[in-house]
Structure formats: structure tokens, C-alpha cells
C-alpha positions in Angstrom: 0.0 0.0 0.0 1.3 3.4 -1.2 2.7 5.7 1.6 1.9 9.4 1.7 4.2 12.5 2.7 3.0 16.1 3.6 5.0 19.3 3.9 2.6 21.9 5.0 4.8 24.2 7.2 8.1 25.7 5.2 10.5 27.0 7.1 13.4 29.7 6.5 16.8 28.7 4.3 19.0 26.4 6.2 22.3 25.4 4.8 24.4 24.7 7.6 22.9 21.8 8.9 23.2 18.5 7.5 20.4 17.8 5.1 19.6 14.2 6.1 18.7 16.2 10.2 17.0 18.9 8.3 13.8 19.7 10.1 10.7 19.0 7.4 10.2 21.7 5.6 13.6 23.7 6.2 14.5 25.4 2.8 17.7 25.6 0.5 17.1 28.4 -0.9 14.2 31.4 -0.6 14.4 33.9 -2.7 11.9 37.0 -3.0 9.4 35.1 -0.6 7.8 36.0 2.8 6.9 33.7 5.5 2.8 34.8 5.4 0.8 33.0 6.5 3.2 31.8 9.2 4.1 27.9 7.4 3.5 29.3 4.4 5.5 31.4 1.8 3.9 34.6 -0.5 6.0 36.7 -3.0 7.1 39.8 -2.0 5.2 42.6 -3.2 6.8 45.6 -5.0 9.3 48.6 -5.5 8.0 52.4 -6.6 10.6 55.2 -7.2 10.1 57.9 -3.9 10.2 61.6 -4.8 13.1 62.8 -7.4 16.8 62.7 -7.9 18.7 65.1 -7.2 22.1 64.6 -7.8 22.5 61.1 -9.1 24.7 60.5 -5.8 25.1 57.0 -4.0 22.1 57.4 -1.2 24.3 56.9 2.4 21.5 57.6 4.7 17.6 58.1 5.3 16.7 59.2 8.3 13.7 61.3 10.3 13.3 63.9 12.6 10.5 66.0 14.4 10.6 69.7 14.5 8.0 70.6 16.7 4.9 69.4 15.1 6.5 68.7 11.8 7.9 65.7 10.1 10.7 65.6 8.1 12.5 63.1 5.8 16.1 63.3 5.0 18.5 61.7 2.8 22.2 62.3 2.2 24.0 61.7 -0.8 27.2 63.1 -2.4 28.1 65.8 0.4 24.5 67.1 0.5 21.7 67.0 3.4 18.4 67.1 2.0 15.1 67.2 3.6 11.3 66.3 2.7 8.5 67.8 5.0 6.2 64.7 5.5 2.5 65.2 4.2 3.6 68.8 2.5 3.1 70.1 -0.5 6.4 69.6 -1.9 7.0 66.5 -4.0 11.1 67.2 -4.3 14.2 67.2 -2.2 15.4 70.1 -1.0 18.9 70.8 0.3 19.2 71.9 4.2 20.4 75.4 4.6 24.0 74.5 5.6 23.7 71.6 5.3 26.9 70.2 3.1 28.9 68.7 4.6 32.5 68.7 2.8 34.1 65.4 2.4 30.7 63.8 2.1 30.3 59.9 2.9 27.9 58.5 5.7 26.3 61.0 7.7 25.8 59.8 11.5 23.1 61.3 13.9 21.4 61.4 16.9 18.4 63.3 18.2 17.9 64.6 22.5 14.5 66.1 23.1 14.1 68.7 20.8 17.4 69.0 18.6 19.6 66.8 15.9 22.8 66.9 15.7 24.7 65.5 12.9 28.1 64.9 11.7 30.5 62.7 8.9 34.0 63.1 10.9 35.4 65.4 8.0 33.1 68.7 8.2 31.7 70.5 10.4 29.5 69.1 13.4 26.2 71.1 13.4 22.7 70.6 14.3 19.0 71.6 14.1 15.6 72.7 15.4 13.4 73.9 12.5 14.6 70.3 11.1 15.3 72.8 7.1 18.7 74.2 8.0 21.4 73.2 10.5 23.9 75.2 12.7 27.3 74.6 13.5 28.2 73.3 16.9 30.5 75.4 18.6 33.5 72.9 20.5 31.5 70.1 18.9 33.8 66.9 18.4 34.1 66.1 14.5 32.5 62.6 14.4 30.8 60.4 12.1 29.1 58.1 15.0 26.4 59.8 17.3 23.9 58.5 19.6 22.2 59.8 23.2 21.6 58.2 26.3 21.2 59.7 30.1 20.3 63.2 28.6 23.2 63.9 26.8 24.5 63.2 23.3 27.6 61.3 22.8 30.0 60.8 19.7 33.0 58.7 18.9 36.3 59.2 16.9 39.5 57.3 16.4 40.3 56.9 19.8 37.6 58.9 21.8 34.3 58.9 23.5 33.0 62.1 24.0 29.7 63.6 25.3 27.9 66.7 25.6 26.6 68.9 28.8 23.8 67.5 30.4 20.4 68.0 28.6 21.8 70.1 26.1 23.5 68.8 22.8 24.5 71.9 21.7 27.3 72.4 24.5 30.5 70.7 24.6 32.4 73.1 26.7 34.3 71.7 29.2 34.3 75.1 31.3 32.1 77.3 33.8 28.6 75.3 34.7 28.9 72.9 31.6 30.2 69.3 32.4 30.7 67.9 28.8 33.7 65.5 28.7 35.4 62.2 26.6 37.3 59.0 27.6 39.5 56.9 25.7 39.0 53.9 24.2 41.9 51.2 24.9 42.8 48.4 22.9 43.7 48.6 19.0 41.8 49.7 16.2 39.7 52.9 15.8 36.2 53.9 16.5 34.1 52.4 13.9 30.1 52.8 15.3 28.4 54.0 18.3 25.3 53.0 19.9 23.0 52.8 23.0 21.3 49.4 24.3 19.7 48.3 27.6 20.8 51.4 29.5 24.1 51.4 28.4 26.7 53.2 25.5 28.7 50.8 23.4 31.3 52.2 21.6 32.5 49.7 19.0 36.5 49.5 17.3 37.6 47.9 14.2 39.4 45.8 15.7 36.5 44.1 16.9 36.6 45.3 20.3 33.3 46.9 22.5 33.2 49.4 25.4 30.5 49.8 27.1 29.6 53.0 29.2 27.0 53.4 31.9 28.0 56.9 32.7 30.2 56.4 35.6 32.8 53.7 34.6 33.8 52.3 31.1 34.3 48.1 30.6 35.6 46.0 27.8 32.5 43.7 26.3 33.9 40.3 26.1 35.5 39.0 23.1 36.3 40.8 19.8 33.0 40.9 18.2 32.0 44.3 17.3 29.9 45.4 14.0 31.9 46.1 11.3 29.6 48.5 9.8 27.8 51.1 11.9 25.3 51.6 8.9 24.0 47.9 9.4 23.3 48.4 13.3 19.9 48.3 14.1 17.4 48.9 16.9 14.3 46.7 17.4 13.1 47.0 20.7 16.3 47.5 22.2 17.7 44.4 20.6 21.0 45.4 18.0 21.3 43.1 15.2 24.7 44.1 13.6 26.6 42.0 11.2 30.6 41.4 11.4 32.3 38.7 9.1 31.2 35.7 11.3 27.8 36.5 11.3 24.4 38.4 12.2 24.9 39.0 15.5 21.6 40.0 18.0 23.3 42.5 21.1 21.5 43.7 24.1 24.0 44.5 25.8 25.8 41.6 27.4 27.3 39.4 25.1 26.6 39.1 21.5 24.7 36.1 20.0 25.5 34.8 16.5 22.1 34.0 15.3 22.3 33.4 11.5 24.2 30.1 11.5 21.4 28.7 9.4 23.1 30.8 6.3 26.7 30.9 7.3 28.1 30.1 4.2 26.3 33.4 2.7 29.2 34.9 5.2 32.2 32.5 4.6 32.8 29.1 2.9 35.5 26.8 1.7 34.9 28.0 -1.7 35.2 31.6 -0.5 32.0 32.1 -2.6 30.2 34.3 0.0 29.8 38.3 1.1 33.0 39.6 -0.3 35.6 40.8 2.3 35.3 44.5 0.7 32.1 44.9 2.1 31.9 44.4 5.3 33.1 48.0 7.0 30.1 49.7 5.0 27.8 47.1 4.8 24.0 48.6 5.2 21.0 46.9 6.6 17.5 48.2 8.0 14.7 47.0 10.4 11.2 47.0 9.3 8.5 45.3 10.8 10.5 43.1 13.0 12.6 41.7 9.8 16.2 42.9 9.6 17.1 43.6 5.9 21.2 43.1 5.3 22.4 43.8 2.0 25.3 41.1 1.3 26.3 42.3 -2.3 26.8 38.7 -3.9 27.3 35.0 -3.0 27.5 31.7 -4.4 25.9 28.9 -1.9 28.3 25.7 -2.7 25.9 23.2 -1.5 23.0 24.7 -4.0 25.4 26.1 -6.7 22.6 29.3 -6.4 24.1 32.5 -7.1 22.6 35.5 -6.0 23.4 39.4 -7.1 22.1 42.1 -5.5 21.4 39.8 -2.2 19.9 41.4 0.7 19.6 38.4 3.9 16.6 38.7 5.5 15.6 37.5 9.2 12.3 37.5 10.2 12.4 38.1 14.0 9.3 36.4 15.2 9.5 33.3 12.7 13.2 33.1 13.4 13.9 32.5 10.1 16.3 34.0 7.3 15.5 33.8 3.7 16.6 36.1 1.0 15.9 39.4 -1.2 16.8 40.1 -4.7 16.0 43.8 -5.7 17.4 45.3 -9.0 20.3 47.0 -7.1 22.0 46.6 -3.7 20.7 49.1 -1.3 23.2 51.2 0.0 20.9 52.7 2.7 17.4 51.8 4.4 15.1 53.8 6.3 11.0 54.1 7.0 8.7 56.5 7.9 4.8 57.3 9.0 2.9 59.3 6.4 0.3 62.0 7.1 -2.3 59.5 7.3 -0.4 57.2 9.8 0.7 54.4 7.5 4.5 53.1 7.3 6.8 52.8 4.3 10.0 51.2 3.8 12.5 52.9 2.0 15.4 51.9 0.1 18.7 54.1 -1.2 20.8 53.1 -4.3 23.9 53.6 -6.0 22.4 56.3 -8.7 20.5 58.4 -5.9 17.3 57.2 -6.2 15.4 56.4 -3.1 12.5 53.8 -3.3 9.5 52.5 -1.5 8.2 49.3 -0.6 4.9 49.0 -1.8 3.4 45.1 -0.9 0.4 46.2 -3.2 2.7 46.6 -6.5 3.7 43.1 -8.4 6.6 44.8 -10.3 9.8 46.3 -9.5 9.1 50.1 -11.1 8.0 47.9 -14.1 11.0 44.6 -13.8 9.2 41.2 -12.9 9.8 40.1 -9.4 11.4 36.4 -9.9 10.3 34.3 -6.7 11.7 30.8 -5.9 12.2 28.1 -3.2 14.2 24.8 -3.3 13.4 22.4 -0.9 14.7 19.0 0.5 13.0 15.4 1.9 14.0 11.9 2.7 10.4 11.1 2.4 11.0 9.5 6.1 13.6 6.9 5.1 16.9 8.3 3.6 18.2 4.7 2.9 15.2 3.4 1.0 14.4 4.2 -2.5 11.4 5.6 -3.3 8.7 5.5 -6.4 6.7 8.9 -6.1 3.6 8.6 -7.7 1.9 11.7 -7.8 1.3 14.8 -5.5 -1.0 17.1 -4.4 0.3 21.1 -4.1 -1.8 23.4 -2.5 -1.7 27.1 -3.0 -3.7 30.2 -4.3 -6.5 29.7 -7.3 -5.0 31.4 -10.1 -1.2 31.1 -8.5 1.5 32.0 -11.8 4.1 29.5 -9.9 5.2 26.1 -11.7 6.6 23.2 -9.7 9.6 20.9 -10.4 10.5 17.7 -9.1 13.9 15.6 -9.3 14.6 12.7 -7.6 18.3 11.6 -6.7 20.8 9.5 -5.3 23.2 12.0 -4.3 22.8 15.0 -2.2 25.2 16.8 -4.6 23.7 20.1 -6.7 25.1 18.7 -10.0 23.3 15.7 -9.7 19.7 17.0 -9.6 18.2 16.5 -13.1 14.8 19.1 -12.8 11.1 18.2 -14.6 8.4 20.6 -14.7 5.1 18.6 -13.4 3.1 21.8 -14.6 1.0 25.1 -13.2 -0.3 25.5 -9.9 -3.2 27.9 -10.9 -6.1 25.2 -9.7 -5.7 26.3 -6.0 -5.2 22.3 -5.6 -3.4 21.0 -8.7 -2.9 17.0 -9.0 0.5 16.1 -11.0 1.4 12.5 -11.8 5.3 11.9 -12.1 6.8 10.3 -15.4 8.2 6.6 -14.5 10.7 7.5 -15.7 12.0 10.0 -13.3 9.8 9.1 -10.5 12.5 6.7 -8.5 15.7 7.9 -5.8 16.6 8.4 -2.5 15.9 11.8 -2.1 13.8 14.0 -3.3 14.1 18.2 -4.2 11.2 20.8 -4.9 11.8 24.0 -6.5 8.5 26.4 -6.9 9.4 29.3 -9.0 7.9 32.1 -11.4 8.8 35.3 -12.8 6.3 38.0 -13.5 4.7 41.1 -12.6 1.3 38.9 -11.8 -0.3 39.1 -8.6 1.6 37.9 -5.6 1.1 33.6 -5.5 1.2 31.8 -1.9 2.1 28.3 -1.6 0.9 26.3 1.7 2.3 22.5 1.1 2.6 19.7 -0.9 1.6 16.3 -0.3 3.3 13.3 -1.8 2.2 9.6 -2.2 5.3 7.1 -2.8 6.1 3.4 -2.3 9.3 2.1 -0.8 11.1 0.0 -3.2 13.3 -3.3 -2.2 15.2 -3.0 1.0 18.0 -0.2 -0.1 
């Protein structure tokens, strides 16, 4: 009597564990999908080109700041701040009054009650109120790395932690009533990000080394495993996720965690096929919903032989799952905001100086198709038996664009794998028979796929029915 299979909850990519322990439904590759519903996997929705370009400048930063009761946007590029007022009239960027900054590059910032300041290490340190033209700050250290914490603003350079008086980020005088002050940083390597977590300021080297600071007394965090990009540190209830060449890391404070071991060889790999080493001191990555958005450049998995350019790795914090992005450039820059009528928006920064926004309701790319795929892996229960597969039942959307392909194999290797297209999924159940001919191995692999700008397809499982055949 024939035996039957079900995979009805797919999981994120996981290379690093040994295929025949894979839990059911772990993937090999993800690409362009989302994990909704939960067991399940949608394509992404789509990209739409956000206001104009200005300068055709590589986008280093998007970030946000209230004046009073006014939102703006802002984006740097080139050596030029510019701003957008939220919900105004204007549909352009326009530059800050003083606000070039010479020398250009990443512009770091931080924000204590009612002011930002801002700085890129090589001009001038100012800051604003009116949130359309900046200020210098007088006796303001020149820093790229900013952040605040127990009402004061703090900054780091080469060697140094400084800070401002208290409740005032406009005054670094050391004299009279004020009480600004710095402290070094021991150990080798130069200041290379700043942040606060868990009541604490971690000041992070590129040597690898973290201080952190609790406003009384400065310790070394344990072992050498400091971002190596400040651009790819992010906040998500308190939690830093920061990547360094072993990893994604997720920081509170204590001890980093290396959490994306499930897509280690994305970071390093005997074929030295992953993130190249170029990258990693200006990597860039956002948060967004509670999913962490790295861009990795490009990679080449060696156990899948899947290349992947313009990869962005994403984790999905409550799934606990990482799968990846393809969009048609590498973002160098992420940032969101909250519209006049409340709603949130992703936003991406490239190369060119064009920001984009993430719109789930487009099916395009500003007009490119959206390529989606998965590849999958199963024993069918028993890796040492072979198997006769039948026929199978997939189960997705009605009208769903993806097709499905099947091969079964003897060998886990990628070159191995001989693919056959067992048809369209558009039936919302679709029945496929397998050709006898190809219907007999050890293992089998799945690979959904589709490329369009059609309406987003979901996929919820796939049910096989097999026989064991003989006794190996």
C-alpha cells in the first residue's frame, strides 16, 4: 500500500545543517518570498521610485526627525543633506540650509529632546531645530558616530568617546557650569560605530573590540565581536542586530549572539563564494516590521550552486527564520517612515541616488518582474530506502502563476539533480502525476518558481504519495 508525505509548514533557508537532520520543511534556498501566513510562503510585493533625484549620488543615509509638530525626511548623498516635509506640499528634495557637509560619505546622527545633531567626521559638526537648516556646533567633536543616552548626546572618533553637557546637545564646553567631557577607548583599532542598548553606550572599534559605558565607569565587552559597519546596526526593541564577518549578531548589551548560522556560508565558505571581504566595514542593513534587511552584495551557496546578485539576507524576528531578497540593485541605505495619514513605508537608497519605497500592493519592480523561488529537500521518512513517487498534491492560491519541479536523486550533490516541470499551480489544488521515468531515488528536491509582474502567488504545502522500493 502506497505511503503518503505532507510538507505543510516551510520553514526559512537552512544550509548549515546536514540535510539528512533537516527539520521537514527547512529550505535551500528562498528567494523573493515572505513567511505569510506563518508555514507558508507569499512573493514579495513591490518597489516604486520615492520623490526625485537630485544629484545622481550614491544614497548613504535616510533618516527622520520631528521639529515641533512637523515631520521631516532626509536623505544624504554626495556631500548634500536634503530634507522632505512629511505630508507637504512639496514633492522634491530640497537641500538643508547649511547643510553640506564637505568630504561627504555617511552622515551619523542622533536626536535629545528637541534637537539633531549631525556629523560625517570630516566637516563640520552642526545641528537643528526647524529640522530645514542646520547650525554649527560650537567645541562640537568632529565625528561620524552619534547617539544619546542619560540626557546627553555622545560621539565617537578614532580613539575617543565624548559627550555633551547634560540636557543640552549643543554644548560641549568643558568650562564654567557645563560638564561635557570624553574618555579613551583602549585596545587597537579605531572607533568604527556607536550606539546605546539596555541602558548602556557601546562604543565599538575595528578591531572588533566593544566598550561599554553606563555613565560612571567604562568596561571591555567580552571577546572581539563588534559590528563592522555602523550603517547595518539596528534597533528593534532595544535588541541590536549588527553583522561582522562571522555572522548576524543579536546584542542587548551583554554578550553578542550569533544567530544566522542557518546561512553561514552566505558569510564565509571553503569556496570563499560568499559576502566579499570588501564589504563588510560599509555594509548597510535596516529594520522593518520586526525583519532585519542586510544587503550582502553577492554570494554563491556551494551546496546549492545558487548565485545570487544584489542579495539582501533577511531575518524574520518572530519566525526566526532568514530567507533572501533580490532587488534590482544593492541598497546602499534603508530607512521608513509614517505618512500623514499614519501608514509606514520602507525605504530603500541606491547607488544612482534614487530612493524607493516598498509598496506590498505593487507586483513589479518600477515595471522589472519580481522572480520568486524556493528549493526544498525530503528523505520522504527513510533516507536509505528508495522511493517511487507517484503523484502529488500542491496546495496554493486559485489562479497562482508558480510552476513546480521535481527531481529525484541518489546523491545530495547540486550537479546531480536532473529538474522536470510537473506543470502550473493555478487550480488552488493541482494533482500532477510523475513520469516513470524519473519518478525513482533516494531523495527528493522541490523547486516552486515564477517570474512576473502577476499578482503575488502563496504556496501552503505539498503532499506526496510514494512506495518504498526493495530493501536499499
Amino acid at each position: 500500500m502506497s505511503s503518503t508525505y505532507t510538507i505543510n509548514n516551510f520553514k526559512g533557508i537552512n544550509t548549515k545543517v546536514n540535510p539528512l537532520l533537516q527539520e521537514e520543511g527547512s529550505l535551500l534556498t528562498c528567494v523573493n518570498l515572505d513567511a505569510d501566513p506563518i508555514g507558508a510562503k507569499t512573493k514579495r510585493g513591490g518597489l516604486e521610485t520615492f520623490l526625485n533625484n537630485p544629484d545622481s549620488e550614491q544614497v548613504n543615509n535616510i533618516f527622520s526627525f520631528q521639529a515641533g509638530t512637523v515631520d521631516y525626511l532626509y536623505r544624504m548623498s554626495g556631500s548634500i543633506c536634503y530634507y522632505y516635509e512629511i505630508g507637504g506640499a512639496g514633492t522634491t528634495w530640497t537641500p538643508a540650509g547649511n547643510g553640506t557637509f564637505s568630504g561627504g560619505g555617511r552622515l551619523g546622527n542622533t536626536v535629545l529632546y528637541d534637537t539633531m545633531i549631525a556629523g560625517n567626521g570630516i566637516g563640520s559638526t552642526r545641528h537643528t531645530t526647524n529640522g530645514t537648516s542646520f547650525t554649527d556646533t560650537t567645541l562640537a567633536p568632529l565625528a561620524r558616530y552619534w547617539t544619546n543616552n542619560f540626557g546627553r548626546g555622545y560621539a565617537a572618533n578614532d580613539q575617543t568617546l565624548f559627550w555633551s553637557s547634560a540636557n543640552d546637545i549643543t554644548n560641549w564646553s568643558t568650562g564654567g557650569t557645563s560638564d561635557s567631557s570624553s574618555i579613551q577607548l583602549p585596545g587597537g583599532g579605531t572607533a568604527n560605530g556607536l550606539f546605546a542598548t539596555y541602558n548602556r553606550v557601546i562604543a565599538s572599534k575595528s578591531s572588533g573590540l566593544m566598550h561599554r559605558w553606563d555613565s560612571y565607569a567604562r568596561e571591555t565587552v567580552p571577546g572581539e565581536l563588534a559590528p563592522t559597519s555602523n550603517w547595518a546596526n539596528t534597533n528593534m526593541d532595544d535588541l541590536r542586530l549588527y553583522p561582522n564577518r562571522r555572522g548576524i549578531y543579536a546584542f542587548s548589551g551583554d554578550y553578542p549572539k550569533l544567530i544566522s548560522r542557518p546561512i553561514e556560508k552566505q558569510f564565509y565558505n571553503q569556496a570563499n563564494s560568499g559576502i566579499p571581504g570588501t564589504l563588510f566595514s560599509d555594509l548597510a542593513a535596516g529594520e522593518f516590521n520586526y525583519t532585519y534587511y542586510l544587503s550582502e552584495g553577492s554570494y554563491t551557496d556551494p551546496m546549492t550552486g545558487n548565485s545570487l546578485n544584489n542579495a539582501v539576507a533577511v531575518y524574520d524576528y518572530f519566525d526566526n527564520e532568514f530567507s533572501n531578497y533580490q532587488w534590482p540593485f544593492t541598497p546602499t541605505s534603508y530607512g521608513d517612515y509614517t505618512d500623514e495619514n499614519g501608514d509606514s513605508w520602507q525605504l530603500l537608497g541606491d547607488s544612482t541616488g534614487q530612493v524607493y519605497r516598498v509598496n506590498n500592493s505593487l507586483t513589479s519592480d518600477v515595471g522589472t518582474a519580481i522572480e520568486a523561488y524556493m528549493e526544498g529537500f525530503s528523505v520522504l521518512e527513510k533516507g536509505y530506502q528508495d522511493k517511487k513517487v507517484y503523484r502529488a498534491w500542491i496546495h496554493t492560491n486559485p489562479g497562482c502563476q508558480a510552476k513546480l519541479q521535481i527531481s529525484m536523486t541518489n546523491s545530495l550533490f547540486e550537479t546531480s539533480r536532473k529538474w522536470f516541470d510537473v506543470g502550473d499551480l493555478s487550480r488552488g489544488v493541482t494533482y500532477v502525476e510523475f513520469p516513470q521515468d524519473k519518478n525513482r531515488g533516494k531523495y527528493l528536491f522541490y523547486r516552486v518558481y515564477e517570474s512576473s509582474s502577476d499578482a503575488p502567488w502563496t504556496i501552503y504545502g505539498i503532499t506526496f504519495e510514494f512506495d518504498y522500493v526493495g530493501d536499499k
